[in-house]
PLY file of the C-alpha trace (Angstrom):
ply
format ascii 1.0
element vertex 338
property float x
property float y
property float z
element edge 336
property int vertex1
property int vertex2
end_header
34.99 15.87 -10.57
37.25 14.83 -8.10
37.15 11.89 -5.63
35.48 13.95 -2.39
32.45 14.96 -4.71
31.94 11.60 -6.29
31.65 9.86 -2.80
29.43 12.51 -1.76
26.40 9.88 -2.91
24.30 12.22 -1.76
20.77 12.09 -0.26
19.10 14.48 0.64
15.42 15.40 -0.89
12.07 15.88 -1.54
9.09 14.93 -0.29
6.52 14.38 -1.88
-2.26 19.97 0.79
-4.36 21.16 -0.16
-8.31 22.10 0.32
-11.21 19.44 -0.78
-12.49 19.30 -4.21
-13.79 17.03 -6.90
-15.00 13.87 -6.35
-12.68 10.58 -5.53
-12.84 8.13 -8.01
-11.18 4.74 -7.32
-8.26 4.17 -9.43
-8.86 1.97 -12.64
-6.73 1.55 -15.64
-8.40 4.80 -17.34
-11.14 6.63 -16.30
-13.71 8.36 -17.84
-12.43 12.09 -17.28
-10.36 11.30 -20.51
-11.01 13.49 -23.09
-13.53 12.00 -26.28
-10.97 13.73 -28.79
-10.06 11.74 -31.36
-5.88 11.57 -31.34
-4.02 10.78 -34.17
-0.56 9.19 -33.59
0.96 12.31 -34.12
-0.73 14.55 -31.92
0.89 12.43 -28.59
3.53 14.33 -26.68
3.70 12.23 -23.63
3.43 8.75 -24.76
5.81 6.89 -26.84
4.60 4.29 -29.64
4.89 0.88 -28.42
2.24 -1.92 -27.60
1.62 -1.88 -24.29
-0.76 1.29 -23.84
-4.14 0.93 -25.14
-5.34 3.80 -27.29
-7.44 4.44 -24.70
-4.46 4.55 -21.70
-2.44 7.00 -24.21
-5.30 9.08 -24.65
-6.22 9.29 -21.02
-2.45 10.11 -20.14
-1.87 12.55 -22.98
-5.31 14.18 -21.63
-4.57 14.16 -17.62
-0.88 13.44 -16.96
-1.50 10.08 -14.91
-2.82 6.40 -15.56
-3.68 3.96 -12.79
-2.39 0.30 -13.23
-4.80 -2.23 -11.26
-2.76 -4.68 -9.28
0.42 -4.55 -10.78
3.02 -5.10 -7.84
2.43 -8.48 -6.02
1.41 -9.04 -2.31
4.38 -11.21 -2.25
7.22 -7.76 -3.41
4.85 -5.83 -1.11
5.47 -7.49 1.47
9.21 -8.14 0.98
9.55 -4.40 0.71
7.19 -3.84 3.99
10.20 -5.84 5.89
12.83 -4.28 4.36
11.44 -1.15 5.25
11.15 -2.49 8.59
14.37 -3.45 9.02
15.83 -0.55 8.41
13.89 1.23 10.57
15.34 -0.99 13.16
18.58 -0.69 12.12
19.32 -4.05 11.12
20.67 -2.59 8.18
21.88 0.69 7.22
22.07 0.83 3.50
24.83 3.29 1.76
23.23 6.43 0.67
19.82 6.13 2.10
17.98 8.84 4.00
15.65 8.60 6.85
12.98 11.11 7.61
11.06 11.54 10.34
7.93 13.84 10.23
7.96 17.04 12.27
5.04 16.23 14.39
7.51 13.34 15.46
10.20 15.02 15.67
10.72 15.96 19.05
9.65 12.46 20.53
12.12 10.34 22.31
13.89 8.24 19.60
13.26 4.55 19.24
14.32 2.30 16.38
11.10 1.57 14.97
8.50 1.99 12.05
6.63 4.43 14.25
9.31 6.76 13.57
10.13 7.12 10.58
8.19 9.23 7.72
9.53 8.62 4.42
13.00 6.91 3.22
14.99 8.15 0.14
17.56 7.22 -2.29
17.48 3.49 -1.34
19.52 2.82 -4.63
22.20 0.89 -2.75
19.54 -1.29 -0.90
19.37 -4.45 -3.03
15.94 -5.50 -1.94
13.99 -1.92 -2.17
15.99 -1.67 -5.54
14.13 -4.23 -6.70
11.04 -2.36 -7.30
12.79 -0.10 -9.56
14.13 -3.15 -11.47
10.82 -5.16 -11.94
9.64 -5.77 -15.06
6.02 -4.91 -14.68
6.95 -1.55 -13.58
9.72 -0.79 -16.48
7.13 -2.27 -19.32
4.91 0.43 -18.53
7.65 3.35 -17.80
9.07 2.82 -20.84
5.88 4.02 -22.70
7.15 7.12 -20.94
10.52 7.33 -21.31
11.62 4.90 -24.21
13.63 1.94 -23.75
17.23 3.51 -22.18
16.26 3.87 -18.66
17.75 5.39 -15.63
16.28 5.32 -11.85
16.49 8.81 -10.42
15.24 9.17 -7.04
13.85 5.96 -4.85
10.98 6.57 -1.85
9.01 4.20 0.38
6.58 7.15 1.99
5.32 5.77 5.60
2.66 8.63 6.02
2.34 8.92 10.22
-1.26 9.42 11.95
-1.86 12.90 11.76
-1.90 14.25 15.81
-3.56 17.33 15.20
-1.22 19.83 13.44
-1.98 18.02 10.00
1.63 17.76 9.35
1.10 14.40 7.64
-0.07 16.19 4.18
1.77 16.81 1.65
1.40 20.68 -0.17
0.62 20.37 -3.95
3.52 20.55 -5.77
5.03 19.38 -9.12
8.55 16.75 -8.90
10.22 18.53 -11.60
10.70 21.51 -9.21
13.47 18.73 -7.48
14.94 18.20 -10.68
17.55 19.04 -12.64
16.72 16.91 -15.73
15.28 17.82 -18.87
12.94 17.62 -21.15
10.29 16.48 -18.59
8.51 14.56 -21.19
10.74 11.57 -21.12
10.19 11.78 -17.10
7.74 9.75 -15.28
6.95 8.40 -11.42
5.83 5.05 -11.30
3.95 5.05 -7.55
2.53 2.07 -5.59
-0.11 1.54 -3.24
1.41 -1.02 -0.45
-2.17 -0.96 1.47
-5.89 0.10 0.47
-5.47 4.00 0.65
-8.24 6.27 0.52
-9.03 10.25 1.79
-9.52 8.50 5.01
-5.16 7.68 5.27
-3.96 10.38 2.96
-4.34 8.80 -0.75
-2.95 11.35 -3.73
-5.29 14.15 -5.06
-3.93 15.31 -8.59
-5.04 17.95 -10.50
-5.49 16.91 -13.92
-4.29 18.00 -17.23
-1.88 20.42 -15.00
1.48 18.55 -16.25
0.34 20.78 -19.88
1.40 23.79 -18.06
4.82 25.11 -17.10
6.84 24.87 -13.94
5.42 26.95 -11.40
7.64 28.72 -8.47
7.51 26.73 -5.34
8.16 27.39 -1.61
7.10 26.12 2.12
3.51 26.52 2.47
2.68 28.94 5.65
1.16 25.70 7.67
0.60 26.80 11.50
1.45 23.12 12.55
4.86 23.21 10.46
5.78 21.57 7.34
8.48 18.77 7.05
11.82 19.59 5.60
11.72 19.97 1.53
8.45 19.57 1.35
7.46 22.92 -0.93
4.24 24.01 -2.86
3.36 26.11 -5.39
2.52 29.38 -4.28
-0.01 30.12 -7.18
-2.07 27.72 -8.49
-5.76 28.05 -9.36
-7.50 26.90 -6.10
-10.67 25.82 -8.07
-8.91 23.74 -10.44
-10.70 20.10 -10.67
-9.19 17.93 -8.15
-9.01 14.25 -8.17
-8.71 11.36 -5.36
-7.23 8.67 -6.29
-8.30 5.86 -4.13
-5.93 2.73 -4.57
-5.79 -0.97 -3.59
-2.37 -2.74 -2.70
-0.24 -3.06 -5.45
-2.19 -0.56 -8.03
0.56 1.82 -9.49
-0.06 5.77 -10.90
1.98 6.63 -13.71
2.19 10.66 -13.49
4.42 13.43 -15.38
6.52 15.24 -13.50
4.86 18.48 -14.27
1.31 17.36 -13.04
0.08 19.09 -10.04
-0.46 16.41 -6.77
-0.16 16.40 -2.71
-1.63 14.36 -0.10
-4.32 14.91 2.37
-3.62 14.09 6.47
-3.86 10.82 7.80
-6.72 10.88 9.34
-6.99 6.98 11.01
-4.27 5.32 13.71
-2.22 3.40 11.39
0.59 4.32 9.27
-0.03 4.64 4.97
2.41 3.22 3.17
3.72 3.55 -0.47
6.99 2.76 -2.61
7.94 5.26 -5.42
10.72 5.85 -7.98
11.39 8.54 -10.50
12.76 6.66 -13.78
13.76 8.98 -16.33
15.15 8.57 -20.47
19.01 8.35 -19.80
19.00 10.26 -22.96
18.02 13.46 -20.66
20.28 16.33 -19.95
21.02 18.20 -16.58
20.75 21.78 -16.43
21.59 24.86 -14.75
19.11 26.23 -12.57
20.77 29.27 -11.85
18.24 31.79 -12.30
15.42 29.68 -11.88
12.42 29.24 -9.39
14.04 26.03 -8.78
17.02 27.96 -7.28
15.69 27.95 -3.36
15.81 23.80 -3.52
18.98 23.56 -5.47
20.24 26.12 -2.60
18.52 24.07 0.29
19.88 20.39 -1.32
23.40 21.60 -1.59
23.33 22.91 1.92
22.33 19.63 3.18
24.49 17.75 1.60
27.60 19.61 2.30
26.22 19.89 5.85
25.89 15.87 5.68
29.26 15.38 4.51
31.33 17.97 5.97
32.05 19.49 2.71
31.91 22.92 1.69
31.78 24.50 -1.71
32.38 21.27 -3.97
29.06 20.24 -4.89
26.51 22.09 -6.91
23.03 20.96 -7.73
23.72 18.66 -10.02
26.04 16.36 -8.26
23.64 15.75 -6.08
21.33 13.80 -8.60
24.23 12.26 -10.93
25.44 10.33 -8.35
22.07 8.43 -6.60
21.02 7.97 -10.71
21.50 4.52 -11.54
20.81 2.75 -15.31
18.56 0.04 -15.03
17.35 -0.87 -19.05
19.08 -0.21 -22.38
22.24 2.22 -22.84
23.18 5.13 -20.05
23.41 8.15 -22.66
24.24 11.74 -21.60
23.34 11.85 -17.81
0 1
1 2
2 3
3 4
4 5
5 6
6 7
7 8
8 9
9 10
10 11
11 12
12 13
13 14
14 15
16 17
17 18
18 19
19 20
20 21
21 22
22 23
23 24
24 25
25 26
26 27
27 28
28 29
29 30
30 31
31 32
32 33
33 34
34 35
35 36
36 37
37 38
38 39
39 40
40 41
41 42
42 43
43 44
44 45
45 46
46 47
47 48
48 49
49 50
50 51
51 52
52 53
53 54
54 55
55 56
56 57
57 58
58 59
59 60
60 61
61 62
62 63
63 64
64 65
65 66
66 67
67 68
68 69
69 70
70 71
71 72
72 73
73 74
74 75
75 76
76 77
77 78
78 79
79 80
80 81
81 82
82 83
83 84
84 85
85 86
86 87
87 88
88 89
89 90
90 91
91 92
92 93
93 94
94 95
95 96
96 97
97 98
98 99
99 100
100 101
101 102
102 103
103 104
104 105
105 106
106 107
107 108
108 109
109 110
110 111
111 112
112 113
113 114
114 115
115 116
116 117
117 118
118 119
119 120
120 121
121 122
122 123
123 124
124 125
125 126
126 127
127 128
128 129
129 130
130 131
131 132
132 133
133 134
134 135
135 136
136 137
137 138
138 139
139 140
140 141
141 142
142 143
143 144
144 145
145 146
146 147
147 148
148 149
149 150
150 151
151 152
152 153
153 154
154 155
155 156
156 157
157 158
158 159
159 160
160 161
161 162
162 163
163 164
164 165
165 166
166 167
167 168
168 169
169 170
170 171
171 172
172 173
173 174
174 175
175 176
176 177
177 178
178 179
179 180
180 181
181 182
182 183
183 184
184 185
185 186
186 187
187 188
188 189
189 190
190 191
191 192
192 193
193 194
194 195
195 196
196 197
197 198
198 199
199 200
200 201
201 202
202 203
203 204
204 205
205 206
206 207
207 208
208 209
209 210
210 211
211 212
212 213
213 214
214 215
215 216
216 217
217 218
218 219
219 220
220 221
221 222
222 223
223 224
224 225
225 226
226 227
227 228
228 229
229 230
230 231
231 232
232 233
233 234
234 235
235 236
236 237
237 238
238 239
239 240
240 241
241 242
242 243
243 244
244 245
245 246
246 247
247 248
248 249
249 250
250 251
251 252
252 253
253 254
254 255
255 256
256 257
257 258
258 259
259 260
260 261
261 262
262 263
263 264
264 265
265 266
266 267
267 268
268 269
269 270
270 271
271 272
272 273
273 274
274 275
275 276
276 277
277 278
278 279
279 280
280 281
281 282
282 283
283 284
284 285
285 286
286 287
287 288
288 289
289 290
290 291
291 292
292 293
293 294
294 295
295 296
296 297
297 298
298 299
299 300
300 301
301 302
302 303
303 304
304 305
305 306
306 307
307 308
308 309
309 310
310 311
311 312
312 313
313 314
314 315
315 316
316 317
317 318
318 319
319 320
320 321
321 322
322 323
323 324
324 325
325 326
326 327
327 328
328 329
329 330
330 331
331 332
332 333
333 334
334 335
335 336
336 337
């Protein structure tokens, strides 16, 4: 790979809806929609032997594809990310890499440095203080149930979800991350996501669909919204629209734990202030890219490489993968393969 494509550090993606459902349930460490199988050891596919998951947490997880951590992050990280966040916003600081989003609703308002503005920020792995939330050690003890103890960060987000003004551009479609990804198998994938605030149906919280990250990748595309849908923000087209949905309502600093395969969106924000949430993808560094040629995750490999060599001024150097080897970053045990 020559030096143009490695400095190509690239940005770009995803965002992380759907119709009402099941019942909300505030998030707890488990909840009772676990199935009262008995598991033996050997029957766990998406839990790794170790002793920080309860029988009960691994059976919950194996069952529905997330677990809710109470009040793992601390006010005091919270709020040092809050005014990181804020400062880039204001341009204080303009980390390497990072990408800024503003929602589309927003879009075409006069643009002022400021919070108010911005929707979502992405691949903050060169910002030393966001970084830190991929690096503490509350969060890696509990991804590495997930993906074992060599650990790479993929793909960084602090979501500022905007007020909804009527065109409901503020939710997210249901979707499933792996359709971003090039990695494989998605097993030793997980996203570790944060509540930085009390969020409810009220500001947008995450509806999942359990037990949906046992199926397979399903094709995804822009969801035919009359008030317009943000950049990269697709949906599957075909999922079962009576499936079981659940609302996960969270208090500041609770973290989900959910496989990349599991089906999840956001409602609208429906109040006047702005819901905020850090994420990061971690991933075994033991994974493997692949080709997606051929795929139904062709149309976003096609749409990231066009933004990138848009961003960059490059044209036919990059593929799909470059774009996610170089804003990976190792941060426990050995890098492997990636």
């Amino acid at each position: 790979m020559n030096l143009t494509r490695a400095g190509a550090r690239l940005q770009v993606l995803l965002g992380h809806l759907g119709r009402p459902s099941a019942p909300t349930i505030v998030a707890q460490p488990v909840s009772g929609l676990a199935s009262p199988a008995s598991f033996q050891p050997e029957q766990f596919q998406y839990t790794l032997d170790n002793n920080v998951l309860t029988l009960e947490q691994r059976k919950f997880y194996e069952e529905n594809g997330f677990l809710v951590i109470k009040n793992l992050v601390s006010d005091d990280d919270i709020q040092r990310f809050r005014a990181e966040f804020e400062r880039i916003c204001r341009e204080e600081v303009k980390p390497p890499g990072i990408v800024i989003m503003r929602d589309v609703a927003l879009a075409k308002q006069d643009y002022m440095p400021s919070d108010r503005m911005v929707s979502k920020i992405q691949d903050f792995q060169e910002d030393e203080e966001l970084f830190r939330y991929c690096l503490l050690p509350e969060i890696l003890k509990y991804v590495e149930c997930f993906t074992g103890p060599n650990i790479m960060a993929l793909h960084g987000m602090l979501i500022n979800k905007p007020p909804d003004v009527g065109k409901k551009t503020s939710r997210h479609p249901l979707h499933q991350d792996l359709h971003y990804f090039p990695f494989r198998p998605s097993n030793l994938i997980v996203c570790a996501w944060t509540a930085m605030e009390h969020i409810d149906r009220n500001n947008g919280c995450l509806v999942v669909l359990p037990g949906t990250h046992k199926g397979t990748l399903k094709p995804h595309d822009y969801p035919k919204w009359e008030g317009g849908v943000n950049k990269m923000y697709h949906g599957i087209q075909d999922y079962d629209p009576n499936s079981p949905r659940v609302h996960l309502v969270m208090e500041k600093g609770d973290t989900v734990f959910f496989h990349p395969l599991l089906i999840h969106g956001s409602g609208r924000n429906k109040t006047q202030g702005f819901r905020k949430a850090i994420s990061c993808h971690f991933g075994s560094s033991d994974c493997q890219c692949i080709d997606v040629s051929g795929t139904s995750q062709e149309n976003i490999a096609r749409e990231v490489v066009e933004m990138a060599e848009k961003k960059y001024g490059f044209q036919g150097v990059m593929d799909f993968k470059d774009t996610w080897i170089f804003r990976s970053r190792l941060v426990k045990g050995e890098r492997i393969n990636i």
